[in-house]
C-alpha beads as a LAMMPS data file, in Angstrom:
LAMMPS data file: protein, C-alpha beads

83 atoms
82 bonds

1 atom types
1 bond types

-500.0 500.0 xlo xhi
-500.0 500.0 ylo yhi
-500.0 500.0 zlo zhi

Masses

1 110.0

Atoms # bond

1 1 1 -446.480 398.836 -124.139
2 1 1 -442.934 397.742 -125.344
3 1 1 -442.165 398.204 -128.869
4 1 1 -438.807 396.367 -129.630
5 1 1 -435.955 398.693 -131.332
6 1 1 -433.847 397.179 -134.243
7 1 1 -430.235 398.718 -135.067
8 1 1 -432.216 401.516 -137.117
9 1 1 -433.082 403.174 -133.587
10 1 1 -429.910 403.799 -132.175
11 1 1 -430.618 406.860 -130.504
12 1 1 -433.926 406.947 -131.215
13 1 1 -435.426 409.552 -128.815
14 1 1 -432.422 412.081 -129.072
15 1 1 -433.398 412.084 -133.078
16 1 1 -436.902 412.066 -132.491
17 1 1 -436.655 415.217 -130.640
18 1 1 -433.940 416.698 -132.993
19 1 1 -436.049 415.867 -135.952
20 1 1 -439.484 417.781 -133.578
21 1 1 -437.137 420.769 -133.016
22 1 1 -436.392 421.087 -136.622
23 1 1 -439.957 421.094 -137.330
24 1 1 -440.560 423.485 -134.823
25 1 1 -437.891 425.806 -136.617
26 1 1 -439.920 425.427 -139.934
27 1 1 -443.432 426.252 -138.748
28 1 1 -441.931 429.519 -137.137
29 1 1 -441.298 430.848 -140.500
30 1 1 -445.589 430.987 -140.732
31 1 1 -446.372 431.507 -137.026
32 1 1 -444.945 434.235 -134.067
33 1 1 -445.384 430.859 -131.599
34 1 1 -446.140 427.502 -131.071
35 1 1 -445.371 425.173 -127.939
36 1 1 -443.598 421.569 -128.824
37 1 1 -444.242 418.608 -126.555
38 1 1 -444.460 415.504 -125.306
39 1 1 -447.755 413.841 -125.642
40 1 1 -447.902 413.365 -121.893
41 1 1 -446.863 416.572 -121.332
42 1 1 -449.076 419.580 -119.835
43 1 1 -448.299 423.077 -119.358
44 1 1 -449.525 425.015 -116.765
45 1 1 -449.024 428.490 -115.665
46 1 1 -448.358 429.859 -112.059
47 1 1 -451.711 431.448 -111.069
48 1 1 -450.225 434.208 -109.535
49 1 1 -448.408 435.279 -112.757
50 1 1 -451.377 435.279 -114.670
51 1 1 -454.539 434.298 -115.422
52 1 1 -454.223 431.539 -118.164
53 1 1 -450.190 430.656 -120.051
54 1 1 -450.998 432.718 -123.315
55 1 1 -451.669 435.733 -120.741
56 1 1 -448.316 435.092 -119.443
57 1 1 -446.341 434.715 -122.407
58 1 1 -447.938 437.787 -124.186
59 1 1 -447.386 439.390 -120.802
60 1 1 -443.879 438.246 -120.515
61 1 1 -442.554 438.024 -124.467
62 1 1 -445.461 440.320 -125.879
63 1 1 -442.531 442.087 -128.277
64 1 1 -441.884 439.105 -131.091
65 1 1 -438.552 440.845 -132.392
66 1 1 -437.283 440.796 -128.585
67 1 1 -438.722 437.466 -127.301
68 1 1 -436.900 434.584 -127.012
69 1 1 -436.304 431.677 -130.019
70 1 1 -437.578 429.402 -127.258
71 1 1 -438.815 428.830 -124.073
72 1 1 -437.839 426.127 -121.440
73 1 1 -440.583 425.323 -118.975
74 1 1 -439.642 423.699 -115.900
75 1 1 -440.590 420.042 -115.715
76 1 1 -441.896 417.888 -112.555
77 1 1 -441.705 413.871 -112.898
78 1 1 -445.358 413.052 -111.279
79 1 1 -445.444 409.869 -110.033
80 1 1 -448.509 408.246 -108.612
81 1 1 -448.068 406.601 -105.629
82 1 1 -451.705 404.904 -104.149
83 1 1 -451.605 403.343 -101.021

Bonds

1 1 1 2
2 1 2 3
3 1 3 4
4 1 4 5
5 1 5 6
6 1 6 7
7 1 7 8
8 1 8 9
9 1 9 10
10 1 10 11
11 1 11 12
12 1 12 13
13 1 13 14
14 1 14 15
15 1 15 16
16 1 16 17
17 1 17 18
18 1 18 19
19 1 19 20
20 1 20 21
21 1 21 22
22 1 22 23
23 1 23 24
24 1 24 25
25 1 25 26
26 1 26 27
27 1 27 28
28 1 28 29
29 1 29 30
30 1 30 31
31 1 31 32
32 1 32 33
33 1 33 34
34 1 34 35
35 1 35 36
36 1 36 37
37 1 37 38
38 1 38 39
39 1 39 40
40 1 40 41
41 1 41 42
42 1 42 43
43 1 43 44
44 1 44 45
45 1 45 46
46 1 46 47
47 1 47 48
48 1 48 49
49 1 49 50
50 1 50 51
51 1 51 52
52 1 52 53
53 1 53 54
54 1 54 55
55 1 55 56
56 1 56 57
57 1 57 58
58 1 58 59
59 1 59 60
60 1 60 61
61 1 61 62
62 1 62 63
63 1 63 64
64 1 64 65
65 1 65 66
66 1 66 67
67 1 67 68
68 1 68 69
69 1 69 70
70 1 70 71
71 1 71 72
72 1 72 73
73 1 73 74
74 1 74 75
75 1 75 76
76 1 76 77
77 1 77 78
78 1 78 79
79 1 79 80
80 1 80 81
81 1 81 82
82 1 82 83
């Protein structure tokens, strides 16, 4: 679906996901984590670092005062070919 952008969304998705990260800041004054994404978006965790991804980030960043502000997964552009 297209949705048509007036002069009001110059830059839209850059503020979108300034306005999400800002968001993001606020709800970590009330919880230790939270993961911010993309609606399309899924997170998966390497099986051989752990069972499940919140084993793996208690495993890695189990320590709250010492774990990072954020986390940056790595992200894969899937594209479905058929044929």
């Amino acid at each position: 679906m297209n949705l048509p952008r007036d002069a009001g969304m110059f830059k839209f998705d850059r503020r979108r996901w300034r306005m999400l990260g800002h968001f993001a800041t606020g709800l970590l004054d009330f919880y230790n984590r939270m993961i911010v994404s993309d609606v399309d978006e899924i997170l998966v965790v390497d099986p051989r670092a752990a069972a499940n991804l919140v084993d793996h980030i208690v495993d890695k960043y189990g320590n709250v005062r010492t774990a990072p502000k954020n986390i940056s997964p790595l992200c894969l552009e899937l594209i479905h070919l058929p044929g």
